[in-house]
C-alpha positions in Angstrom: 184.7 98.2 100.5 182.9 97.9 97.4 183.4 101.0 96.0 186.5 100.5 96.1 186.8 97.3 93.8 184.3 99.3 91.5 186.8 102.5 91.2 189.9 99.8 90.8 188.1 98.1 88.2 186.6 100.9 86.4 190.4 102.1 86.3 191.6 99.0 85.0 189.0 99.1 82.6 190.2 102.7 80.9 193.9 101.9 81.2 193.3 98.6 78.9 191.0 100.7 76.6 194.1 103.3 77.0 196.2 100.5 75.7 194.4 99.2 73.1 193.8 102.8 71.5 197.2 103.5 71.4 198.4 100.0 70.0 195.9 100.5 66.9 197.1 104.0 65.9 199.4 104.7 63.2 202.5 107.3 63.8 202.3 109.9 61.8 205.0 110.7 59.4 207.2 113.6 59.6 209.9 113.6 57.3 209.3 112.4 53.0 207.2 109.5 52.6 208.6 108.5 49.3 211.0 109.4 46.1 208.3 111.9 44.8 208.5 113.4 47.9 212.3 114.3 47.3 212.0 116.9 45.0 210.1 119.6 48.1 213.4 118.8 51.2 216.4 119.9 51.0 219.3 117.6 52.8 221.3 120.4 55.2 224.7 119.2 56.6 226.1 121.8 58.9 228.6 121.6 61.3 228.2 122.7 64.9 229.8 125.2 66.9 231.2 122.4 69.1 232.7 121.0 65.9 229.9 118.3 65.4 228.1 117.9 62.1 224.2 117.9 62.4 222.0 117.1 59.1 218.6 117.2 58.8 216.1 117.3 55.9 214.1 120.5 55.8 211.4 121.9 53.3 212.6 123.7 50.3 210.5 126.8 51.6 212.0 127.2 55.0 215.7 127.1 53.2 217.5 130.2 52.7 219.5 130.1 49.6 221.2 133.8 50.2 223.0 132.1 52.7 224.8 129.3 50.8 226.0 131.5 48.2 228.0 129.7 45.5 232.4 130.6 45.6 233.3 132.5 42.8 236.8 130.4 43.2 237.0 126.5 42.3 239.3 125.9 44.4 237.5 126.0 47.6 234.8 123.8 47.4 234.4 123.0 51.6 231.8 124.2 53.3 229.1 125.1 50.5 225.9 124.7 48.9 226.4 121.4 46.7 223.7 121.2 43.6 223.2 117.2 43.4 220.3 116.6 40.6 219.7 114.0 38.0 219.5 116.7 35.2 222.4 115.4 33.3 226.2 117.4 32.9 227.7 118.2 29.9 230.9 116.9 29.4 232.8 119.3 29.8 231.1 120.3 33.6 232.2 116.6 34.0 235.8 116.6 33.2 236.0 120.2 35.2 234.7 118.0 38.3 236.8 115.3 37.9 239.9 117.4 37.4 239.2 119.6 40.7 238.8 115.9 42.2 242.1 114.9 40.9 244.1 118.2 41.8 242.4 117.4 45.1 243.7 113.8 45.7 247.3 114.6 43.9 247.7 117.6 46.7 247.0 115.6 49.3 249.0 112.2 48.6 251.8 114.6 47.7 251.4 116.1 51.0 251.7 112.9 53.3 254.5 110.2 53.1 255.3 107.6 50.8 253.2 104.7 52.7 255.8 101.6 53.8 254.0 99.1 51.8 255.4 101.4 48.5 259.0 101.2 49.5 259.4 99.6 45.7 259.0 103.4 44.1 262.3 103.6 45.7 264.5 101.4 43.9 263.8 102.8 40.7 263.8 106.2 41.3 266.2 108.6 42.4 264.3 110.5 44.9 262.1 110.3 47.6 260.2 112.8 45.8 260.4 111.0 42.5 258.9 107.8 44.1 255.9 109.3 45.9 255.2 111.2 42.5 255.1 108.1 40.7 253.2 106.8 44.2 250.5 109.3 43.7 250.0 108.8 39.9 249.4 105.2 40.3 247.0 105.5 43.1 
């Protein structure tokens, strides 16, 4: 019988020291640490075959570049590599992106109905058209 007690306590002993251990470690970190850590992971945003979107930060090394290949075409902008930096634009690089925004937006309020709570384009226009043009080019 005293055996026993020794072997429960000696096991009782270990799992606290077992506890204690692992309640004074630090985790190690596996992603970036800080902002100067930015510069070496790349953010990837790719969407899944089920139709979900997975991201995940990897390494600039382990990144393929070849294929994310720039279109040669402004008009499709979905589903590529986008450069974001703080290396400052020029102005015109700045007004070409807003204007892709814009052509963007106008295409697709232009596209959907004139919203109920813009009835008033109505009244002074002519058209349904008209109104949701004017609609658009406010918003």
């Amino acid at each position: 019988m005293r055996t026993v007690g020794v072997a429960h306590r000696a096991m009782a002993v270990s799992l606290v020291l077992m506890l204690v251990s692992c309640g004074t470690t630090r985790p190690t970190s596996t992603g970036t640490v800080g902002s100067q850590d930015l510069s070496r992971y790349v953010l990837v945003i790719e969407q899944t075959p089920d139709g979900q979107v997975a991201h995940a930060w990897k390494p600039v090394r382990d990144v393929d570049l070849t294929m994310y290949q720039y279109p040669m075409k402004p008009r499709s902008m979905d589903g590529v590599l986008q450069r974001a930096s703080n290396t400052p634009m020029t102005d015109s690089q700045i007004g070409e992106a807003c204007y892709e925004v814009y052509e963007r937006c106008m295409s697709r309020c232009l596209a959907s109905p004139l919203p109920p709570h813009a009835n008033h384009y109505l009244a002074s226009r002519k058209s349904m058209k008209a109104a949701l043009q004017a609609f658009c080019m406010d918003e």
